[in-house]
Structures are given as structure tokens and as C-alpha cells.
TIRO-2110 file (N, C-alpha, C; in Angstrom, 1 decimal):
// TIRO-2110
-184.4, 47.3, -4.7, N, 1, A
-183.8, 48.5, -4.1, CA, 1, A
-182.3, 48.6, -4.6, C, 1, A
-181.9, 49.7, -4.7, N, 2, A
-180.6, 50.0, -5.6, CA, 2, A
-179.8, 50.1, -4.3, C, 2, A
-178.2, 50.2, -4.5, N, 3, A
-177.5, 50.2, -3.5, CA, 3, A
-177.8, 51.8, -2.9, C, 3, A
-177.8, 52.1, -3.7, N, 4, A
-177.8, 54.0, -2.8, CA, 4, A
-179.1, 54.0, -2.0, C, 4, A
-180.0, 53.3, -2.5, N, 5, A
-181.4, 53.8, -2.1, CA, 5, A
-181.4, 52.8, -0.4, C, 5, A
-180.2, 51.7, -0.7, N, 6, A
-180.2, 51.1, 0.7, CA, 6, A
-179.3, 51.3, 1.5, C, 6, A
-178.2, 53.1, 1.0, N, 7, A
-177.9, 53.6, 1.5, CA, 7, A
-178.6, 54.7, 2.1, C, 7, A
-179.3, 55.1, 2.2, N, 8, A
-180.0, 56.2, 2.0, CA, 8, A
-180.9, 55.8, 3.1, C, 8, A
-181.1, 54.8, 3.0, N, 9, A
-182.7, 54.3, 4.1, CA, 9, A
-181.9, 53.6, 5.1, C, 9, A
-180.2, 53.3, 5.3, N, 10, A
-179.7, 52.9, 6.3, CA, 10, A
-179.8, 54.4, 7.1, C, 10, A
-179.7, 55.4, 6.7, N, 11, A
-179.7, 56.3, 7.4, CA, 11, A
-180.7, 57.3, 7.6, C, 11, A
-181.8, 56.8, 6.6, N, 12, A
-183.5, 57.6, 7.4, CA, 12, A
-184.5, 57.0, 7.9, C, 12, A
-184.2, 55.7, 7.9, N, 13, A
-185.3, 54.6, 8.0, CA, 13, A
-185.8, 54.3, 7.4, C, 13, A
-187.1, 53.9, 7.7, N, 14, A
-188.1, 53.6, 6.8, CA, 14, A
-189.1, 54.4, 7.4, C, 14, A
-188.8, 56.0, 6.9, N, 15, A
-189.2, 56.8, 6.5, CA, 15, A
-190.6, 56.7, 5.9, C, 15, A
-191.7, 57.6, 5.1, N, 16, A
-192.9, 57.4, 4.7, CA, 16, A
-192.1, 58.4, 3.3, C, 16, A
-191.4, 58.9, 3.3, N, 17, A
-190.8, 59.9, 2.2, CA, 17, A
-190.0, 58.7, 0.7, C, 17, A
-190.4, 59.6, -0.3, N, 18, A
-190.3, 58.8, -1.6, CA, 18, A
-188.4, 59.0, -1.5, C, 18, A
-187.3, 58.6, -1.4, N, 19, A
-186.2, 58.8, -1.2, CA, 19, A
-185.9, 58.4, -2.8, C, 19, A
-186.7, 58.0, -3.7, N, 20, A
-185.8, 58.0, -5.5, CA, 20, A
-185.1, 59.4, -5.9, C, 20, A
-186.2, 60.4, -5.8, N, 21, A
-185.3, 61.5, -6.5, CA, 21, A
-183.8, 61.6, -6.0, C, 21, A
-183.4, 61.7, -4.4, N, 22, A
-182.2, 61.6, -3.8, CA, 22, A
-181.3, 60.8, -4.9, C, 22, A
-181.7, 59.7, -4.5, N, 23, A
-181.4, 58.6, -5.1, CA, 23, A
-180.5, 58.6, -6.6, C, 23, A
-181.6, 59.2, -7.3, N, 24, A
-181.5, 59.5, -8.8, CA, 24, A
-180.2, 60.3, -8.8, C, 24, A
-180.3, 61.7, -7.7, N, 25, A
-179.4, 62.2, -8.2, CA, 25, A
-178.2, 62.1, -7.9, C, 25, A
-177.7, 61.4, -6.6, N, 26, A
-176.4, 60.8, -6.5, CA, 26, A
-176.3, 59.9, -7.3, C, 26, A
-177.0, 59.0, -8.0, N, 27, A
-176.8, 57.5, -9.1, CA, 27, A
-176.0, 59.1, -10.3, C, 27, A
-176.1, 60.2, -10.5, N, 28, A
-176.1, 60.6, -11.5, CA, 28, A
-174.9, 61.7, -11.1, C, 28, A
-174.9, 62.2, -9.8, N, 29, A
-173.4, 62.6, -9.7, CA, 29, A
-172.6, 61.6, -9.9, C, 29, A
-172.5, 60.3, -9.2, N, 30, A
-171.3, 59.3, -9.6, CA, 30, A
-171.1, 59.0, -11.0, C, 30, A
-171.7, 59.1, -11.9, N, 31, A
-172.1, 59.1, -13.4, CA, 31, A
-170.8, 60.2, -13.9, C, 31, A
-171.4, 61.4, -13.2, N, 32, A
-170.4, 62.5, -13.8, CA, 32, A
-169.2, 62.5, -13.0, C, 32, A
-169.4, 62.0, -12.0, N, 33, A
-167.4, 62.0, -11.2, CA, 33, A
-166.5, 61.2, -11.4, C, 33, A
-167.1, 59.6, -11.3, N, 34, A
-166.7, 58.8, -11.5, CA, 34, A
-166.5, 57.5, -13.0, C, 34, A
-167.7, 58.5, -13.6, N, 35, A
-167.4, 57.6, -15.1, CA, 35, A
-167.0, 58.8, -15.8, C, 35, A
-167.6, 59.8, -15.9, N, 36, A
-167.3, 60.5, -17.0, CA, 36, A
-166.3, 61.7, -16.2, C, 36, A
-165.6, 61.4, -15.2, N, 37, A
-164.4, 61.7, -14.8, CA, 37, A
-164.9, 63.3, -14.9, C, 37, A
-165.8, 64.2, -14.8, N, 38, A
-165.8, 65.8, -14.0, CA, 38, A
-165.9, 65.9, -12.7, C, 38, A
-164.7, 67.1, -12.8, N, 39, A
-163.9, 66.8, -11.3, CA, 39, A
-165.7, 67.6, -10.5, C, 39, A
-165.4, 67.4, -8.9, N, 40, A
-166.9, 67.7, -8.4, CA, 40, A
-166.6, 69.4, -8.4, C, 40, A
-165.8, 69.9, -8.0, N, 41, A
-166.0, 71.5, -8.5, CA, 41, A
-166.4, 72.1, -9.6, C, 41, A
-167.1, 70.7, -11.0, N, 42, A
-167.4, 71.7, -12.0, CA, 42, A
-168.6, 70.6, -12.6, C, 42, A
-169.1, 70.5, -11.5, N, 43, A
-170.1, 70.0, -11.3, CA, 43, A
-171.1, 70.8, -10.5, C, 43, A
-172.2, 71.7, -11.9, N, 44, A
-173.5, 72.7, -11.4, CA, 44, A
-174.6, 71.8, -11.5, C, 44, A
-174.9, 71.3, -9.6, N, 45, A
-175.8, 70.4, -9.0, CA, 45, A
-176.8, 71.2, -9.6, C, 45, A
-177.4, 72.4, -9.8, N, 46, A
-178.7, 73.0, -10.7, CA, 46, A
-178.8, 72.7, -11.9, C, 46, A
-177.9, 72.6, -12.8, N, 47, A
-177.5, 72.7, -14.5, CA, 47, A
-177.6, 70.5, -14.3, C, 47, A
-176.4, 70.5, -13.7, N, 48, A
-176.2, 69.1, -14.6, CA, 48, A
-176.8, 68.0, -13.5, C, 48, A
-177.0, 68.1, -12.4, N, 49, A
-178.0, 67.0, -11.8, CA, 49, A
-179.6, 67.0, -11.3, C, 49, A
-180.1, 68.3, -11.2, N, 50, A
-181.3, 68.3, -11.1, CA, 50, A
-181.9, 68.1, -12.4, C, 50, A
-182.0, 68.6, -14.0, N, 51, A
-182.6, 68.6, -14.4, CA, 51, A
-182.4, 66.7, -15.2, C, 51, A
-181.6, 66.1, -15.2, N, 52, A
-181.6, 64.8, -15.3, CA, 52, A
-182.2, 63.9, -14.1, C, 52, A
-182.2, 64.2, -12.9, N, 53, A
-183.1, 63.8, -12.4, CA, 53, A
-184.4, 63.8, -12.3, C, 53, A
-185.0, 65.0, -12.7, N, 54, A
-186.7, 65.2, -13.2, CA, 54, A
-187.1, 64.1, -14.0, C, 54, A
-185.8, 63.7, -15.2, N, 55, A
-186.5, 63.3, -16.2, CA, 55, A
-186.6, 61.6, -16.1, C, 55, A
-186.1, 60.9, -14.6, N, 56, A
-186.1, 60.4, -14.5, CA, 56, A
-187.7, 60.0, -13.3, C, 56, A
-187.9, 61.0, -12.5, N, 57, A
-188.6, 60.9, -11.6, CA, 57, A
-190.6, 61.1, -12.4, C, 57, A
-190.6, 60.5, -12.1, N, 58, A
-192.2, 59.9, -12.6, CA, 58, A
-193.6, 60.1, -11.5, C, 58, A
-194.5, 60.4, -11.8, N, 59, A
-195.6, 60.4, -11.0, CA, 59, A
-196.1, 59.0, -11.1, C, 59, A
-197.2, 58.7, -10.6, N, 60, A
-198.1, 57.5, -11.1, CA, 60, A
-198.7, 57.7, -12.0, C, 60, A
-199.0, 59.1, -12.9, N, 61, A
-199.1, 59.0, -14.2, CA, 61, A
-198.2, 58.9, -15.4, C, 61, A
-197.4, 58.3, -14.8, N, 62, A
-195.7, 58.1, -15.5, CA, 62, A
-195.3, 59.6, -16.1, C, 62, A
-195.7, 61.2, -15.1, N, 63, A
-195.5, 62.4, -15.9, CA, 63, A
-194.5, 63.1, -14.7, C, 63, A
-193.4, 63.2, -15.5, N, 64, A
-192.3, 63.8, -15.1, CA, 64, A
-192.6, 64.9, -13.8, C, 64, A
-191.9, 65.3, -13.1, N, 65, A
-192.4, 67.0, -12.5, CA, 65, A
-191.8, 68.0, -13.2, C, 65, A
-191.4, 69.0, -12.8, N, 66, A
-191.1, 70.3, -13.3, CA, 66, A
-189.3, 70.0, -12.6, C, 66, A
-188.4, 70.4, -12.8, N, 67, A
-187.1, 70.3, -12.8, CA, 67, A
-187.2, 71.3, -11.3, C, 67, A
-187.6, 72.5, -11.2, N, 68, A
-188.1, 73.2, -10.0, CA, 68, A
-188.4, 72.1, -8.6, C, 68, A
-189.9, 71.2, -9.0, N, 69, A
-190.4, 70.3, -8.0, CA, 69, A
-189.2, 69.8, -7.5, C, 69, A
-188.9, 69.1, -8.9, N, 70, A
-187.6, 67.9, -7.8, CA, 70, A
-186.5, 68.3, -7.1, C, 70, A
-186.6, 69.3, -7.6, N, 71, A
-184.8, 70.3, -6.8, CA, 71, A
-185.4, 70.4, -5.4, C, 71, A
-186.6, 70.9, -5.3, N, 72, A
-187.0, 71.1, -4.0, CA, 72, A
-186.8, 69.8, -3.0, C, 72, A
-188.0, 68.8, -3.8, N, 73, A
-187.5, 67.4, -2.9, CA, 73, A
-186.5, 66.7, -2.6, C, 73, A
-185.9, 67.2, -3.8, N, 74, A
-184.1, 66.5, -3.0, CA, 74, A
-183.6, 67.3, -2.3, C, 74, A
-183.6, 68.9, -2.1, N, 75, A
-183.4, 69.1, -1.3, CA, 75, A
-184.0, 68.8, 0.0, C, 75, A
-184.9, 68.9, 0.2, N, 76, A
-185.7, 68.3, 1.4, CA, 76, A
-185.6, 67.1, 2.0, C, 76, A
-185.2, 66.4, 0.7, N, 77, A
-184.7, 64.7, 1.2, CA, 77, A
-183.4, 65.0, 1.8, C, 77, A
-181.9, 65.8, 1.0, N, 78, A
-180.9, 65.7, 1.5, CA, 78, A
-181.2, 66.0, 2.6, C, 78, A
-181.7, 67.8, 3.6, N, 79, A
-181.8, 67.5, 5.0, CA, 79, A
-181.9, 66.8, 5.7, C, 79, A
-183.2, 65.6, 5.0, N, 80, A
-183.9, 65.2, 6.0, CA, 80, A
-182.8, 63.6, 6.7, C, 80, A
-181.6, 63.5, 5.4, N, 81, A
-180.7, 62.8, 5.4, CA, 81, A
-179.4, 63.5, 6.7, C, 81, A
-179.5, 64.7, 6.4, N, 82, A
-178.2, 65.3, 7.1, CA, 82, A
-178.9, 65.0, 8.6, C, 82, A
-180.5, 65.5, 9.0, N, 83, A
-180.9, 65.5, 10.4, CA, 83, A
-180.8, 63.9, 10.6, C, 83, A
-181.2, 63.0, 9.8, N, 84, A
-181.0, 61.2, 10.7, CA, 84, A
-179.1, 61.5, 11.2, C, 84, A
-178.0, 61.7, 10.5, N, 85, A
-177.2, 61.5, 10.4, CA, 85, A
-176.2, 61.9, 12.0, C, 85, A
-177.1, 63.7, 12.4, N, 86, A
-177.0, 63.9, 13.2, CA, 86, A
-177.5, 63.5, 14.2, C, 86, A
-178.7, 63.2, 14.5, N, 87, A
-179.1, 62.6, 15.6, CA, 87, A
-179.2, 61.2, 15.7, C, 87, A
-178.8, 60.2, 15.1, N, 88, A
-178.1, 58.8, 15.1, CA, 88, A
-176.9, 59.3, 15.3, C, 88, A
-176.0, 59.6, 14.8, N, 89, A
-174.4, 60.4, 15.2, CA, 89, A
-174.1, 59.0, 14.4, C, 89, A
-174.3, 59.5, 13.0, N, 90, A
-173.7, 58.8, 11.8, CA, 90, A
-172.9, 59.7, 11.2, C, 90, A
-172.4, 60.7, 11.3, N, 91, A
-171.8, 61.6, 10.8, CA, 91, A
-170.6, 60.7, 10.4, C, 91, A
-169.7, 61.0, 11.1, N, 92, A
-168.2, 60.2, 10.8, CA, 92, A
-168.0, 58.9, 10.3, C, 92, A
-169.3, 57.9, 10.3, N, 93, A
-169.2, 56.8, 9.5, CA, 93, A
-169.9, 56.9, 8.0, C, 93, A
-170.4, 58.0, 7.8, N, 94, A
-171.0, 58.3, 6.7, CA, 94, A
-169.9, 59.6, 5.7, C, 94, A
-169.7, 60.5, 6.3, N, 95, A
-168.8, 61.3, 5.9, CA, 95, A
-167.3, 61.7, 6.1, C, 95, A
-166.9, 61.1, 7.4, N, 96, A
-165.7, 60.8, 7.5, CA, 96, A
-164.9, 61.9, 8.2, C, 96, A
-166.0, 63.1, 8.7, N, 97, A
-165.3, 64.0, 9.4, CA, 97, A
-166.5, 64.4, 10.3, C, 97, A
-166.4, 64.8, 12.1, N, 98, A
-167.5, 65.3, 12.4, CA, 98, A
-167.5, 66.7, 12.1, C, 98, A
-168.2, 67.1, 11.1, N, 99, A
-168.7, 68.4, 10.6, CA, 99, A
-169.9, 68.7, 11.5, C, 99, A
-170.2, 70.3, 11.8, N, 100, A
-171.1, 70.9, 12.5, CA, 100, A
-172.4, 70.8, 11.7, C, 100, A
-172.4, 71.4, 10.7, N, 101, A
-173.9, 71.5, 9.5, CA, 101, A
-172.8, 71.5, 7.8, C, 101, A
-173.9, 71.4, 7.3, N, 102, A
-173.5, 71.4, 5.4, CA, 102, A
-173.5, 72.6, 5.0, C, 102, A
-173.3, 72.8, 4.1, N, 103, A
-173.1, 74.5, 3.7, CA, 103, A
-174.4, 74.5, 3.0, C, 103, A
-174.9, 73.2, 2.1, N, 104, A
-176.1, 73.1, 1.8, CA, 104, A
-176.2, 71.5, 1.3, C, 104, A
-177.4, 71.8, 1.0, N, 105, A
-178.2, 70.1, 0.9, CA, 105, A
-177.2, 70.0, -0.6, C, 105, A
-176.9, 70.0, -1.4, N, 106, A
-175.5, 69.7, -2.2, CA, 106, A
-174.7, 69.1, -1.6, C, 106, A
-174.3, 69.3, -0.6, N, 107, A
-173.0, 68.6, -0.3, CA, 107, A
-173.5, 67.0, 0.3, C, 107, A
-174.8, 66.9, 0.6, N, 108, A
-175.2, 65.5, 0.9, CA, 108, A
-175.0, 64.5, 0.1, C, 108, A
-175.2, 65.3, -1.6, N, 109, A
-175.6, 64.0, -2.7, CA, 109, A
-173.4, 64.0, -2.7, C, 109, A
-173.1, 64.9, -2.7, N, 110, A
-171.8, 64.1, -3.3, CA, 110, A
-170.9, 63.3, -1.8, C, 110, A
-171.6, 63.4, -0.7, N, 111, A
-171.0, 63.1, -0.1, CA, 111, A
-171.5, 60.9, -0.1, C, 111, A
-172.9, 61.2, -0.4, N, 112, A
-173.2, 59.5, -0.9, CA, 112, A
-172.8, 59.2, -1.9, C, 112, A
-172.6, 60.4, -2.8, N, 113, A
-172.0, 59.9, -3.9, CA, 113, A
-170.2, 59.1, -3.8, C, 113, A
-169.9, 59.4, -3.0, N, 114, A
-168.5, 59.0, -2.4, CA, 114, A
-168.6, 57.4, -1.5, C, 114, A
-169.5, 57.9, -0.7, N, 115, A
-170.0, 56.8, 0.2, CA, 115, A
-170.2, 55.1, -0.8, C, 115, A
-171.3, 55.6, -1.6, N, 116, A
-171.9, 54.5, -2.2, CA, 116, A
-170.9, 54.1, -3.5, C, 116, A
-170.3, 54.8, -4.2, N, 117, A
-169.5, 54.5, -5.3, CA, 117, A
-167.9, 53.4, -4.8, C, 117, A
-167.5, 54.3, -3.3, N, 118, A
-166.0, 53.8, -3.4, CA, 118, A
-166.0, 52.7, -2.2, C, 118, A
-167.4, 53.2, -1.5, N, 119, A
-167.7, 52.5, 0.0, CA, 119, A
-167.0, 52.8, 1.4, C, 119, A
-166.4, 54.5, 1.0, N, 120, A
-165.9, 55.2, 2.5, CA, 120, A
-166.4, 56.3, 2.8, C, 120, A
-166.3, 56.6, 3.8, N, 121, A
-166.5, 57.8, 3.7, CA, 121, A
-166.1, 59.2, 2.7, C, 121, A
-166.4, 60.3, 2.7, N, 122, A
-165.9, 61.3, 1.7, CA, 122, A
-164.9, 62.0, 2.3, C, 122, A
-164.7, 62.2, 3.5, N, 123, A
-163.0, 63.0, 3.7, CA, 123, A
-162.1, 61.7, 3.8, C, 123, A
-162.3, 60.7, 3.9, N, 124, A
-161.0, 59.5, 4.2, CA, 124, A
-160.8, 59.3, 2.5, C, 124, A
-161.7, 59.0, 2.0, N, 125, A
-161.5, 59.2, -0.1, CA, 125, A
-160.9, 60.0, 0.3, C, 125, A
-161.2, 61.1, 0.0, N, 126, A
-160.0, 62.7, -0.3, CA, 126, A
-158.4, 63.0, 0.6, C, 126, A
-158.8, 62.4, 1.2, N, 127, A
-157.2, 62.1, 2.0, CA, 127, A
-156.6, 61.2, 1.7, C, 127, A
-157.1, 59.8, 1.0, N, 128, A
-156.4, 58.8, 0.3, CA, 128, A
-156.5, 59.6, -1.5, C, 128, A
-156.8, 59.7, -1.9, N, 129, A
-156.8, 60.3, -2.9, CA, 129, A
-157.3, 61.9, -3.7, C, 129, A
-156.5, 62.9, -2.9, N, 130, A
-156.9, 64.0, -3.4, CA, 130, A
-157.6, 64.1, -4.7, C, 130, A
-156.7, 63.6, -5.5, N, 131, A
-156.8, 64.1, -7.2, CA, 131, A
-158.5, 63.6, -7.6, C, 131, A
-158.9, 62.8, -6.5, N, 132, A
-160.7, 62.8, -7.1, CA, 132, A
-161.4, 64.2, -6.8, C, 132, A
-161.0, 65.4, -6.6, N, 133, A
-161.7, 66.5, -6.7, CA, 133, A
-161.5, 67.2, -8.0, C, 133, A
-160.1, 66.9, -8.2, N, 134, A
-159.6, 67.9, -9.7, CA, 134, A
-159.7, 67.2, -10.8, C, 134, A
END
């Protein structure tokens, strides 16, 4: 189990849901934020992380899904991530501010993506260091 993926399951359980695609695609935003340094505003979660996640995500006949499929299940995974978060009242140790709702399941992957790469939350990062947005 990868560290995100044992981030991910600290906060849904152990769930019956496949949590890799999630997984994939935060391993792949911190890719583009934090190695290859694009700031997260110019970062299109449609364009540059779903379809790299497809080609990672595999059936048991080792056959990719459709770039469509997986967008869906990561979204469905991010909710299903934002609902543990709220009703555990993990909010503020996972993202670092009590926010009401997400504006969308996007804002989940970069907010692990923050979580799992620097190991804080995502508004305490951005308050210690603005310039990781630009």
C-alpha cells in the first residue's frame, strides 16, 4: 500500500470501494505540483490528471477503462472521501480549515495532494508558503 492509498483509507476505512484510481490521481497531481513545479491553478484536473490516470487504472483483464469511466470514479471516490471526513470531523486535521462543502470533488485530490506530499494540511501549507500556488 502506497502512502496516499494509506492516506486515503485512514480516512474511508476499509471501505469495499477500489480507492487506486483516487490514489493514482493525487500520486499524479503531486507529480505536476511538486516535481514538475505547475502552479495548481494551471492544473486541468480533466486534461492533465484524469486521462493519465485511466492509463494507469487496469481491469482484471489488465484493460484500461475509458478516461470518462475513471473521471467518474474518482469523482465518486473524492466524495465519498469528503463525506468520511465530515462525519469523522476530520476536516481540520486533513485540510486545515473547517470548510462547509468543496466546490467539487477536485478540490479533494489536491487537497491529499498537499496532505500526503508535505504531511500538513492544505491551508497551513498555503499560509506557510503561499508561492506553492503560483
Amino acid at each position: 500500500m502506497t502512502k496516499t492509498e494509506a492516506v486515503i483509507r485512514s480516512i474511508i476505512g476499509a471501505a469495499g470501494a477500489d480507492i487506486r484510481p483516487l490514489a493514482y490521481a493525487v500520486d499524479i497531481a503531486i507529480d505536476l505540483m511538486f516535481v514538475q513545479k505547475i502552479p495548481m491553478d494551471d492544473i486541468r484536473v480533466t486534461d492533465d490528471v484524469y486521462p493519465e490516470t485511466a492509463k494507469l487504472v487496469k481491469n482484471r483483464y489488465g484493460i484500461s477503462p475509458s478516461v470518462k469511466t475513471v473521471s467518474r470514479r474518482i469523482e465518486r471516490l473524492a466524495n465519498l472521501c469528503w463525506d468520511a471526513l465530515v462525519a469523522r470531523d476530520l476536516v481540520l486535521e486533513y485540510i486545515g480549515s473547517q470548510l462547509n462543502d468543496i466546490r467539487a470533488p477536485r478540490d479533494i485530490i489536491f487537497y491529499l495532494a498537499f496532505y500526503v506530499h508535505l504531511g500538513v494540511p492544505f491551508f497551513k501549507a498555503v499560509d506557510q508558503h503561499p508561492a506553492l500556488l503560483f
